[in-house]
C-alpha positions as CSV (number, residue, x, y, z in Angstrom):
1,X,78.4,125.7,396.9
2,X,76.2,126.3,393.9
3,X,76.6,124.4,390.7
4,X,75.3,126.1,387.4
5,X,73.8,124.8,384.9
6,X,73.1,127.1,382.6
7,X,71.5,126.6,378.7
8,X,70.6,128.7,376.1
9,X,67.6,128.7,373.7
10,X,68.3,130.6,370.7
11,X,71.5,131.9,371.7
12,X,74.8,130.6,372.5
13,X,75.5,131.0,375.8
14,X,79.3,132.8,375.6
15,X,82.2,132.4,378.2
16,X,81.3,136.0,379.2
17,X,77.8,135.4,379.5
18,X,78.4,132.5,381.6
19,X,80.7,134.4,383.7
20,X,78.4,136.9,384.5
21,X,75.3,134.8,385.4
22,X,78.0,132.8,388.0
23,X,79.1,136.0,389.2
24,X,76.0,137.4,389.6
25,X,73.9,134.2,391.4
26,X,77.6,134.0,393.7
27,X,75.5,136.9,395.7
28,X,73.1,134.8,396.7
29,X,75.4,131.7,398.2
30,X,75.9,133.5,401.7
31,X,72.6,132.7,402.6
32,X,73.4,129.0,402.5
33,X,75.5,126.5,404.6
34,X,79.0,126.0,403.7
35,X,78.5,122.8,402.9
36,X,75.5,122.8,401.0
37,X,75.1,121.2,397.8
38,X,73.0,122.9,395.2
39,X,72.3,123.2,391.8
40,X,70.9,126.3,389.9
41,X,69.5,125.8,386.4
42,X,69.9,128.8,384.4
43,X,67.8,128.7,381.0
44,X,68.5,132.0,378.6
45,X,65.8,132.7,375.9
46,X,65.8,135.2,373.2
47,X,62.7,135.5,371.2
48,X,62.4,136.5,367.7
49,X,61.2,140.2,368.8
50,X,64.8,140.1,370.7
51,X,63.0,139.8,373.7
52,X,65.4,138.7,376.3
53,X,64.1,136.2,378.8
54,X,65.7,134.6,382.4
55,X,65.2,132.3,384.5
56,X,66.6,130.7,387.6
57,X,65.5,127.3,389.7
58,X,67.2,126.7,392.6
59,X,65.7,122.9,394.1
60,X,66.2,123.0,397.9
61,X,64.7,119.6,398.6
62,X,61.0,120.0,399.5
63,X,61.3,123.8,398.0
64,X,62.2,125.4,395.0
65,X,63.3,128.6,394.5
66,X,62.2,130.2,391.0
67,X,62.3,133.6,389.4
68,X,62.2,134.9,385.7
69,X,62.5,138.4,383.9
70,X,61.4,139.3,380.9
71,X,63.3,142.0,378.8
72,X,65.2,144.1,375.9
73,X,68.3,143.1,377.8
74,X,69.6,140.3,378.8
75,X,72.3,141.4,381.3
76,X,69.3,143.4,382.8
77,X,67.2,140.8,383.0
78,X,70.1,138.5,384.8
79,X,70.1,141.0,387.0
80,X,66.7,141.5,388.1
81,X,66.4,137.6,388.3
82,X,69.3,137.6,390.5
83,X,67.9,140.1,393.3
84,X,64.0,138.5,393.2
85,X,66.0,135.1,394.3
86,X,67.7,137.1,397.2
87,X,64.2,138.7,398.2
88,X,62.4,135.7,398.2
89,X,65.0,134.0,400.6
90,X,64.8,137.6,402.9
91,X,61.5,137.2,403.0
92,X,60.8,133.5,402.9
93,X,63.7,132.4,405.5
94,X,62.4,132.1,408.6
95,X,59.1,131.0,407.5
96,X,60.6,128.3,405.7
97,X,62.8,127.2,408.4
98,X,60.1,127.0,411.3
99,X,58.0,125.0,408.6
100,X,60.7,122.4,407.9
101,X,62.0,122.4,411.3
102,X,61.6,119.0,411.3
103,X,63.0,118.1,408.3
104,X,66.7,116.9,407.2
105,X,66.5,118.4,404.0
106,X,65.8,121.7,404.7
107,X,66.3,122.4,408.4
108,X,70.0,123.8,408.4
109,X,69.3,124.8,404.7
110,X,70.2,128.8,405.1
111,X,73.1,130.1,407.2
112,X,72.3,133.3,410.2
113,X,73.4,135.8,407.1
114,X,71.3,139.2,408.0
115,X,68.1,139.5,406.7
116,X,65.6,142.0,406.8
117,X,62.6,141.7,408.7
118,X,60.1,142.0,405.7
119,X,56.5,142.7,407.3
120,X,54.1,140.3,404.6
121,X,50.3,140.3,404.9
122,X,49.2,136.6,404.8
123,X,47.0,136.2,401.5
124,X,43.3,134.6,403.0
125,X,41.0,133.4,400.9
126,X,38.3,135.9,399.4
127,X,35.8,133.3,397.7
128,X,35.8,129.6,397.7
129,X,33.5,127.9,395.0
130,X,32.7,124.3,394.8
131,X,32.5,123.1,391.2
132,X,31.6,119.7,389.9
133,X,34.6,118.4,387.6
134,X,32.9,116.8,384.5
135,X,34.8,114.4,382.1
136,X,36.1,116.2,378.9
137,X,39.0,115.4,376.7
138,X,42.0,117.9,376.3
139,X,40.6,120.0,373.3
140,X,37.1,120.7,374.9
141,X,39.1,121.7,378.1
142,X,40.9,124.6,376.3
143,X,37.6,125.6,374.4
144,X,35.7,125.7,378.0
145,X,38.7,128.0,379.7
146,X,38.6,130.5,376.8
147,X,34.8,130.6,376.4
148,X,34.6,131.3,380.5
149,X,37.4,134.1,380.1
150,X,39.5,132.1,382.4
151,X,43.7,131.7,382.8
152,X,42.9,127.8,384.7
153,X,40.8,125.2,384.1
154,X,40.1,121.9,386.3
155,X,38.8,118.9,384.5
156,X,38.8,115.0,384.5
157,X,40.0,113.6,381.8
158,X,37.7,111.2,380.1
159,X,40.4,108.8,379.0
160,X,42.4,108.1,382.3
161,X,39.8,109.5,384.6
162,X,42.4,112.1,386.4
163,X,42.0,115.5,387.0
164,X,44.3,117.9,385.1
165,X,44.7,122.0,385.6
166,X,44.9,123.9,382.5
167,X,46.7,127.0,382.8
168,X,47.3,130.1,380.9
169,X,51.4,131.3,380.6
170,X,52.8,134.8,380.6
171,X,53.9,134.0,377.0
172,X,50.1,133.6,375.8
173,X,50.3,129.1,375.3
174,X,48.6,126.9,377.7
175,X,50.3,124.6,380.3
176,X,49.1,121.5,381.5
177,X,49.1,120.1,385.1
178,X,48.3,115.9,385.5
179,X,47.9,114.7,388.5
180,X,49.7,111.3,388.8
């Protein structure tokens, strides 16, 4: 059984809006165990361009499961979000289960529903590049990303000597990764 939690950012999310996210994610519950617990956060944007945007988490323990959609329309956008959950799970199911064999949390996590066979080409890596990390402060981090024309950046900060990852966002801001 999935419970929603779902918030809205710039909108109010409506009985009818509610309804139709709940009714929409319900698709995705036969691929889980009757008696699984979980909890989907729903978060519903809408910019001031009325750009419509969606997204769903879905914690599973040692996985999540995350999608967004990006649109004019919102019920569109719900919709999209809702079917690149259920692909992920096709696709991801038995790779997921053979990795967490061994673990409580996840082992019995999906019921035998059918799924497609999806044939994926492992990615492999193309380049590997050893770099030294140099101490810099936040604000010389972000100048060095956008002078090398790059959407990441690993540095160590100079204050608590950890290294951080500076990432560029679909929405254009930066995000920042510390490593605890």
């Amino acid at each position: 059984m999935i419970k929603y939690s779902i918030r809205g950012e710039n909108l109010e999310v409506t009985e009818a809006l509610r309804d139709y996210v709940v009714s929409k994610l319900e698709k995705i519950e036969k691929y889980f165990q009757a008696d699984q617990e979980l909890d989907a956060r729903v978060n519903l944007k809408v910019y001031r361009e009325k750009t419509a945007k969606v997204e769903v988490t879905i914690p599973l323990g040692s996985i999540t499961l995350r999608a967004e959609d990006v649109s004019q329309d919102m019920y569109g956008s719900i919709d999209l979000v809702t079917d690149k959950i259920e692909r992920q799970i096709r696709k991801n199911k038995t790779k997921i289960e053979r990795k967490n064999r061994n673990k409580k949390s996840t082992s019995q996590l999906f019921t035998d529903a059918v799924v497609e066979e999806v044939e994926v080409t492992p990615a492999k890596v193309v380049r590997s590049k050893q770099i030294d990390l140099k101490p810099m402060d936040l604000e010389e981090a972000l100048l060095q990303m956008d002078l090398l024309g790059h959407d990441f950046f690993i540095y160590t900060d100079v204050e608590d000597n950890t290294t951080n990852v500076l990432y560029r966002r679909e929405d254009g801001d930066v995000g920042l990764l510390e490593v605890r």
